[in-house]
C-alpha positions as CSV (number, residue, x, y, z in Angstrom):
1,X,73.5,-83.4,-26.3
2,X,72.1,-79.6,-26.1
3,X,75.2,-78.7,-26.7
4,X,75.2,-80.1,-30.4
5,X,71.2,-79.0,-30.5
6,X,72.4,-75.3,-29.8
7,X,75.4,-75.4,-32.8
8,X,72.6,-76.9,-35.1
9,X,70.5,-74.7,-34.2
10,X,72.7,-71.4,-34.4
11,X,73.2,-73.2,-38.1
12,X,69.9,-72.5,-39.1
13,X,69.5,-69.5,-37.8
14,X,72.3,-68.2,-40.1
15,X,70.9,-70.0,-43.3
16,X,67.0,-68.6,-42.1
17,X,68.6,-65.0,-41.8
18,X,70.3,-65.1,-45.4
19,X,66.8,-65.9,-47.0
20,X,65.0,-63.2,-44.6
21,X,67.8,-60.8,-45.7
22,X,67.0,-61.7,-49.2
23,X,64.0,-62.2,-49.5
24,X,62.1,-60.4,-46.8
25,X,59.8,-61.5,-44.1
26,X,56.5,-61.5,-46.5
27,X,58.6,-62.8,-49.2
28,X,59.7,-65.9,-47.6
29,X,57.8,-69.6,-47.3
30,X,58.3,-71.8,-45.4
31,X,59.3,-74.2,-48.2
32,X,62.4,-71.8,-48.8
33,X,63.2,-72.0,-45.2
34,X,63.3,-75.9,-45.0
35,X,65.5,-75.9,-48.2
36,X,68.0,-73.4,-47.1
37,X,68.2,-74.9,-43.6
38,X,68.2,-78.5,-45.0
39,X,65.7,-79.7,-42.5
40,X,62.1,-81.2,-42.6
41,X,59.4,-78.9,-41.4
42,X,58.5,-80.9,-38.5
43,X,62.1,-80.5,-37.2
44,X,61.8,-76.4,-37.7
45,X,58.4,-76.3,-35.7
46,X,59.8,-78.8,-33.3
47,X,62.5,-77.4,-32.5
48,X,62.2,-73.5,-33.4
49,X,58.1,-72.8,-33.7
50,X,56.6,-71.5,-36.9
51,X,58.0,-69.0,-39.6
52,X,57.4,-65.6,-37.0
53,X,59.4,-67.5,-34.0
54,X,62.5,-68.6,-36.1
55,X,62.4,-64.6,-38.0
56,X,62.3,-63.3,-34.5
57,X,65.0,-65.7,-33.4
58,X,67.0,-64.4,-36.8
59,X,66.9,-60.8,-36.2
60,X,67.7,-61.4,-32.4
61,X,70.9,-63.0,-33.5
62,X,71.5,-60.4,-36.0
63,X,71.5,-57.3,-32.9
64,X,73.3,-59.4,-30.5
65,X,75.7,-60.0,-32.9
66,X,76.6,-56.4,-34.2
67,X,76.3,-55.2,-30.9
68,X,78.8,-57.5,-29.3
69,X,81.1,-56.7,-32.6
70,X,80.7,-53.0,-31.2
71,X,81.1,-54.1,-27.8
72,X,84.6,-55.7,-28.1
73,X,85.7,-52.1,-30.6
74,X,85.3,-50.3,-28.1
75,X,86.6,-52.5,-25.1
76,X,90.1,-52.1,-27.4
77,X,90.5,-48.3,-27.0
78,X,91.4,-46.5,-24.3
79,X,90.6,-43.6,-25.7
80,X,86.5,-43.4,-25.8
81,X,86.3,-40.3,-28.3
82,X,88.5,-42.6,-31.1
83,X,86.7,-45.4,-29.9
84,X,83.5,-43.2,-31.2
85,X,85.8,-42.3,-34.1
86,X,86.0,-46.1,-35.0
87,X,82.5,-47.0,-34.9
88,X,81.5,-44.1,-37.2
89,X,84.2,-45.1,-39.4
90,X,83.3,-48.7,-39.3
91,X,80.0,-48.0,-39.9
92,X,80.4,-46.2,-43.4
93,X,82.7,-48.9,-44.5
94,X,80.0,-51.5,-43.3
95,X,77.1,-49.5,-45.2
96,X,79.4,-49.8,-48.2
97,X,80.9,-53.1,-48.3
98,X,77.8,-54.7,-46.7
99,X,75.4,-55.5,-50.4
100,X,72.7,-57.1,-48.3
101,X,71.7,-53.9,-46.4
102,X,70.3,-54.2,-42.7
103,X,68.5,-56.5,-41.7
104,X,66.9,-54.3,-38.9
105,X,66.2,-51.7,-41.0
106,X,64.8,-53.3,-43.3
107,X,62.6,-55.2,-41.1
108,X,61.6,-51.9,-39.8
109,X,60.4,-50.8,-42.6
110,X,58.7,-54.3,-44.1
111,X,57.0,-55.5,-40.8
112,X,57.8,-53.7,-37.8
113,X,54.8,-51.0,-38.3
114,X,52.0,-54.0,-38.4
115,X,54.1,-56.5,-35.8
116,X,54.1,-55.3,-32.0
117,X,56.2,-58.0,-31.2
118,X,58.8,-57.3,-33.6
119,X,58.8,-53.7,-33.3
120,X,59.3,-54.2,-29.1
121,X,62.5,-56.4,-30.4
122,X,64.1,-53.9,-32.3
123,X,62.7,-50.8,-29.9
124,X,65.0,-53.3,-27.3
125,X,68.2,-54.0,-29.3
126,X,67.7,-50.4,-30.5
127,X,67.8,-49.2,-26.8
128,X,70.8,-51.3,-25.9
129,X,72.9,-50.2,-29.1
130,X,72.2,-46.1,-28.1
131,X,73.0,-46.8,-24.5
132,X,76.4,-48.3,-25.4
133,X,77.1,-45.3,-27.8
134,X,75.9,-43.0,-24.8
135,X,78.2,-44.1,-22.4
136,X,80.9,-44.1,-24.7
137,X,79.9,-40.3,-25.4
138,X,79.5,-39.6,-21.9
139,X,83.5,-41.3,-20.9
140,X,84.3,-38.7,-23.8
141,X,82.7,-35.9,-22.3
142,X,84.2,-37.1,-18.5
143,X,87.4,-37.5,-20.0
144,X,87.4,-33.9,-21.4
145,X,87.5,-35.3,-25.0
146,X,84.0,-33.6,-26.0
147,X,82.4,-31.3,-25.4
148,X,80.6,-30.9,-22.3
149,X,77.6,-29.2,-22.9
150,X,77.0,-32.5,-25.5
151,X,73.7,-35.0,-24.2
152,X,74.7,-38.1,-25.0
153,X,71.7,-39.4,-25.0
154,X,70.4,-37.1,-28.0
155,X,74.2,-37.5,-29.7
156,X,74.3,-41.4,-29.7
157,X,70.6,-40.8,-31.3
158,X,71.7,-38.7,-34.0
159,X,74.5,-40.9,-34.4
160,X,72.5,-43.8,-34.7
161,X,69.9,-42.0,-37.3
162,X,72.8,-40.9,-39.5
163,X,73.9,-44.5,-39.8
164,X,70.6,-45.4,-41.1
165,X,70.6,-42.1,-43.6
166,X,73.7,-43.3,-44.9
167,X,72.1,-47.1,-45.9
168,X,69.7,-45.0,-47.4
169,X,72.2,-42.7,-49.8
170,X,74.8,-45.5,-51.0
171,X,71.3,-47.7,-51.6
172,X,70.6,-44.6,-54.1
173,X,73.5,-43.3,-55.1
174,X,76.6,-45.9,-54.5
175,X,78.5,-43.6,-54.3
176,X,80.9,-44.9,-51.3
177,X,83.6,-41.7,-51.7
178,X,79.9,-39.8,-50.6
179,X,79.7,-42.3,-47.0
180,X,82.9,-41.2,-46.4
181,X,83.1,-37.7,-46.6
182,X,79.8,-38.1,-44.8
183,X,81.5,-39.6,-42.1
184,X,84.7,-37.8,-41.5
185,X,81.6,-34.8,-41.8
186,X,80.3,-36.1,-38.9
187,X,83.2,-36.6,-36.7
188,X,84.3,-33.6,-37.4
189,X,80.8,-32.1,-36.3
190,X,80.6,-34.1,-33.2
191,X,84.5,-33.3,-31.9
192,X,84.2,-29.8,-32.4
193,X,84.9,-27.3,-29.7
């Protein structure tokens, strides 16, 4: 029987996540959330808590899932530099073809300032996502296919704050021929010798 509870309950974390995305954290009642989930609110608080505890389990799902995407990219490649490559390159097609945005960063911006608990959540996902890219930087670097005077530590970060500068520009501009050359801009910067 938990089994079934856990599919349901991945279910309407998916449908809670699209309204979030939509609407936003402040923009959201509960009312919207017990129509899109097709539940009664006593099921949602027993089951999940209030509005805060089902956004929090919404954007958990969201990192887990874009990390273990990026995970299983870079388990394919045995090269870690194009394994890099990819996730750069899937990242600026992703930031194009993705018309809902982040959800992270645009909880970051709408509640993380004023929300501890939401801001440790994403400070954690965060922290797992530019660990990953380290290592991936550093098996470059062992595997003499950077540079060796790179820190992957500050890299992956720069990496990781260009993503978000890119959401930014095709939000402005939509301009996705602009991503890409952004991109290839910044593989090319990070594989020079």
């Amino acid at each position: 029987m938990a089994r079934s509870v856990e599919f349901i309950e991945c279910e309407i974390i998916e449908k809670a996540m699209n309204v979030f995305w939509e609407k936003g954290y402040h923009g959201t009642s509960m009312q919207d959330l017990v129509e899109a989930m097709q539940i009664n609110r006593s099921s949602l608080y027993n089951t999940i808590g209030d509005k805060h505890a089902l956004f929090m389990k919404c954007v958990t799902s969201y990192a887990e899932a874009g990390i273990r995407e990026t995970k299983e990219k870079i388990a394919k490649e045995s090269s870690s530099l194009q394994a890099l490559i990819n996730v750069i390159r899937d990242k600026a097609s992703w930031v194009v073809d993705c018309e809902k945005g982040c959800l992270g960063i645009k909880t970051i911006f709408e509640i993380a300032p004023e929300d501890t608990e939401i801001r440790n959540l994403l400070n954690k996902n965060n922290e797992i996502y530019l660990l990953m890219l380290s290592n991936v930087i550093q098996k470059a670097i062992d595997d003499n296919e950077l540079d060796g005077s790179e820190d992957p530590q500050l890299l992956a970060d720069y990496i990781m704050t260009t993503f978000t500068g890119w959401k930014q520009a095709f939000i402005l501009n939509r301009d996705p021929i602009k991503i890409k050359k952004m991109s290839e801009y910044l593989i090319k910067t990070i594989t020079r010798r």
